[in-house]
C-alpha positions as a Markdown table, in Angstrom:
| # | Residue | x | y | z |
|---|---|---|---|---|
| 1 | Unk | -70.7 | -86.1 | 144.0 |
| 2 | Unk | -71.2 | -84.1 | 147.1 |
| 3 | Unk | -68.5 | -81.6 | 145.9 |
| 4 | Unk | -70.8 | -81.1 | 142.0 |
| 5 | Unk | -73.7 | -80.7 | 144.2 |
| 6 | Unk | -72.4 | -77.8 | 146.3 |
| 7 | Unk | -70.8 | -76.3 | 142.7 |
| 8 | Unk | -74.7 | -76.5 | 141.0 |
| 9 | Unk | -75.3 | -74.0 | 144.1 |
| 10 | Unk | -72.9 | -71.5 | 144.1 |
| 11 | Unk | -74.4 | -67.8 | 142.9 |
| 12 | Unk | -74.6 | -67.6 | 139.0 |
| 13 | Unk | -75.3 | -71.3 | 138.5 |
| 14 | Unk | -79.0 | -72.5 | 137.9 |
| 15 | Unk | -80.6 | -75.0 | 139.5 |
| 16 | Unk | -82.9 | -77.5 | 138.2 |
| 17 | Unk | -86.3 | -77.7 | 139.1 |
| 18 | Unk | -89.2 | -79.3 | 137.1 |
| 19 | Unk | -87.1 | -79.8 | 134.1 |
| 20 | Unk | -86.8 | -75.4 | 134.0 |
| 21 | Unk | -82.9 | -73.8 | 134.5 |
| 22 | Unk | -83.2 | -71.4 | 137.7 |
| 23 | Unk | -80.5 | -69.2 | 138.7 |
| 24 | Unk | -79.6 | -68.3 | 142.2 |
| 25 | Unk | -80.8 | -64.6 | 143.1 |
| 26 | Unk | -78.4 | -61.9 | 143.0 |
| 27 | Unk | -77.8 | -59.4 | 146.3 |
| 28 | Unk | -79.7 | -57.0 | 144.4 |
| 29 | Unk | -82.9 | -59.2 | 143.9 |
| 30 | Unk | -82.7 | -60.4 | 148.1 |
| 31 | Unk | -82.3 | -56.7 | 148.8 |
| 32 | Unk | -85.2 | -56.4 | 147.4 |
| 33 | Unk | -87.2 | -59.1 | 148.3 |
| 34 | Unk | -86.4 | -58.0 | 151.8 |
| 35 | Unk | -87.4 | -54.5 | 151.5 |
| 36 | Unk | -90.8 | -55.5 | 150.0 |
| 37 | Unk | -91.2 | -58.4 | 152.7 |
| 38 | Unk | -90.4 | -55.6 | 155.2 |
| 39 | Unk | -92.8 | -52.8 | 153.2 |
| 40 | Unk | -95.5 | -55.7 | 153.9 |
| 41 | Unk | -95.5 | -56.2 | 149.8 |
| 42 | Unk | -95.0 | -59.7 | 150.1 |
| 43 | Unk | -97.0 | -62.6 | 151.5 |
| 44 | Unk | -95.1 | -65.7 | 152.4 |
| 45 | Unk | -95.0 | -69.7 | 153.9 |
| 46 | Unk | -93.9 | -67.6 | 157.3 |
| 47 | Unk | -97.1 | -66.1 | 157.4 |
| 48 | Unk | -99.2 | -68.9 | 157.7 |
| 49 | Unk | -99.6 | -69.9 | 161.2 |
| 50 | Unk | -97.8 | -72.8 | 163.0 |
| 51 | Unk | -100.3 | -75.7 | 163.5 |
| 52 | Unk | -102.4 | -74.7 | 160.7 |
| 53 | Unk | -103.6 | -78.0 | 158.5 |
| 54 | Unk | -100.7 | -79.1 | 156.6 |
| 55 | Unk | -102.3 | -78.9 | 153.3 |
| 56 | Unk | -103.4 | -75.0 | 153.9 |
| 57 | Unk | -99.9 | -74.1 | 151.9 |
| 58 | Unk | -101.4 | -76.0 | 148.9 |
| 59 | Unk | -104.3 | -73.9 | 149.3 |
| 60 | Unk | -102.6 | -70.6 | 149.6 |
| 61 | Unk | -99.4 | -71.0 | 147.2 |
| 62 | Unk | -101.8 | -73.0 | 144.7 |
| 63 | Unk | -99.2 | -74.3 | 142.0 |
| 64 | Unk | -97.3 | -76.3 | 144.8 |
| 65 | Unk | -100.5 | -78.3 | 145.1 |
| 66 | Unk | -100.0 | -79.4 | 140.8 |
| 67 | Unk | -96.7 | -80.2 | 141.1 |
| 68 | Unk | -95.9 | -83.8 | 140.3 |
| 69 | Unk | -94.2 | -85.8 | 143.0 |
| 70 | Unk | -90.5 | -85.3 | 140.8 |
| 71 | Unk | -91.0 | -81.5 | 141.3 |
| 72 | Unk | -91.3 | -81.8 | 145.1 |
| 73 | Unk | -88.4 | -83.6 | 145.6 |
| 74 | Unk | -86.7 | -81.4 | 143.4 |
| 75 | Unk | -87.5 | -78.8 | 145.5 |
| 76 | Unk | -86.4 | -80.3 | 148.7 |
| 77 | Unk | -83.3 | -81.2 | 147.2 |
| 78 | Unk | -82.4 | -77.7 | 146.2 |
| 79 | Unk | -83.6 | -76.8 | 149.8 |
| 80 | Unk | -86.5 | -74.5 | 149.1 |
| 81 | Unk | -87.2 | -73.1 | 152.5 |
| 82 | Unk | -89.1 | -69.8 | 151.3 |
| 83 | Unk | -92.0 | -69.3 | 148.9 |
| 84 | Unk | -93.5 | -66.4 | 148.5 |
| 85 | Unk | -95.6 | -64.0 | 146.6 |
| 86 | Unk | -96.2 | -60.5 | 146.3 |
| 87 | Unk | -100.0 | -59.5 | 147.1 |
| 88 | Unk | -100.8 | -57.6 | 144.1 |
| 89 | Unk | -100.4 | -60.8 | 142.6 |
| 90 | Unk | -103.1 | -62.9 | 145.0 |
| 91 | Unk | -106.7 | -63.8 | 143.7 |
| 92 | Unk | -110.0 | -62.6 | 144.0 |
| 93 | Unk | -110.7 | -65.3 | 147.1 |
| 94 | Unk | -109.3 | -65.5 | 150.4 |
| 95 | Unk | -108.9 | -69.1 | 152.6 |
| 96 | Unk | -108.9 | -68.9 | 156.4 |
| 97 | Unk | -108.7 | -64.9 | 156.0 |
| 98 | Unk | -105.2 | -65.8 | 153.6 |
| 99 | Unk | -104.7 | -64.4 | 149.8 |
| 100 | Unk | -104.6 | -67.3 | 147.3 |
| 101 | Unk | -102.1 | -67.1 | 144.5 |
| 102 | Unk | -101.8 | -69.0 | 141.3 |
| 103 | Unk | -98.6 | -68.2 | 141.3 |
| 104 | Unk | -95.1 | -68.5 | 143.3 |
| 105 | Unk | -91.7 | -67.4 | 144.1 |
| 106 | Unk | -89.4 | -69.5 | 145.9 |
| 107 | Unk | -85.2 | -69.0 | 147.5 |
| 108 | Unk | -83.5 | -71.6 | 148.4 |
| 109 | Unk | -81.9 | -72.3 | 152.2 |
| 110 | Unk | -78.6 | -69.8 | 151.4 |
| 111 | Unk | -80.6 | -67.3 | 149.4 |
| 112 | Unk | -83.0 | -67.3 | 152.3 |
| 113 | Unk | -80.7 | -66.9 | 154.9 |
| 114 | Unk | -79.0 | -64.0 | 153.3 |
| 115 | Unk | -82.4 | -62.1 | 152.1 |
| 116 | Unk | -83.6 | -62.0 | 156.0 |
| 117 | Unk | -79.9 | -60.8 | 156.7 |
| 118 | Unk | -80.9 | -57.8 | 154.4 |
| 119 | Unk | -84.4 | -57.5 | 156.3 |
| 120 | Unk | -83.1 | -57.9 | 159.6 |
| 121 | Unk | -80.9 | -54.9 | 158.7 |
| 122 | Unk | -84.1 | -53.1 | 157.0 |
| 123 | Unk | -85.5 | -53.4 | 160.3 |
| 124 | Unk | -83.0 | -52.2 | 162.4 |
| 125 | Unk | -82.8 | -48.8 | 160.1 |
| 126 | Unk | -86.0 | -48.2 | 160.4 |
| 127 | Unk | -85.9 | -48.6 | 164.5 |
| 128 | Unk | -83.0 | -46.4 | 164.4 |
| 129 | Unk | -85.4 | -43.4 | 163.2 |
């Protein structure tokens, strides 16, 4: 069982979330989601402050707060650690000075851990210049 679920993981397969077929992203796709988090493109679950009120995620990153409780677990089961959106994509209202989107983008624990690989190194090119 453990050995399927690492398989339904591995890059190219899709992962199932709320009944849709997702595929893991490609190095291309967390190259660029790293150079756009680093270009300050992006707003993410690591902007929002530690020891904010729980439910202000809900309230930034609006669909998480309609998902049905099958969803969520689904989600923490495929280890989504980083949700994100870009900011041309954010409402006209703001909550506790944060965009609000009605929409989402999410990588899961491996894809996460490889796109902030790409940023660290982002980062470090552009404190080389």
């Amino acid at each position: 069982m453990a050995n399927e679920k690492r398989k339904s993981v591995e890059r190219g397969k899709k992962l199932d979330l709320r009944g849709s077929r997702r595929k893991m992203r490609t190095d291309e796709e967390l190259k660029q989601v790293a150079k756009d988090l680093w270009a300050g493109k992006i707003f993410s679950d690591r902007h929002i402050p530690s020891g904010s009120d729980p439910h202000i995620m809900l309230s930034v990153f609006m669909p998480l707060a309609f998902m049905d409780k099958k969803t969520l677990n689904g989600m923490q089961r495929e280890k989504i650690n980083f949700i994100y959106e870009y900011y041309d994509k954010a409402g006209p209202r703001m909550i506790n000075g944060m965009p609000m989107f009605f929409s989402c983008r999410i990588l899961t624990k491996p894809e996460t851990k490889k796109m902030f690989e790409y940023y660290n190194k982002f980062k470090e090119m552009a404190d080389a210049l």
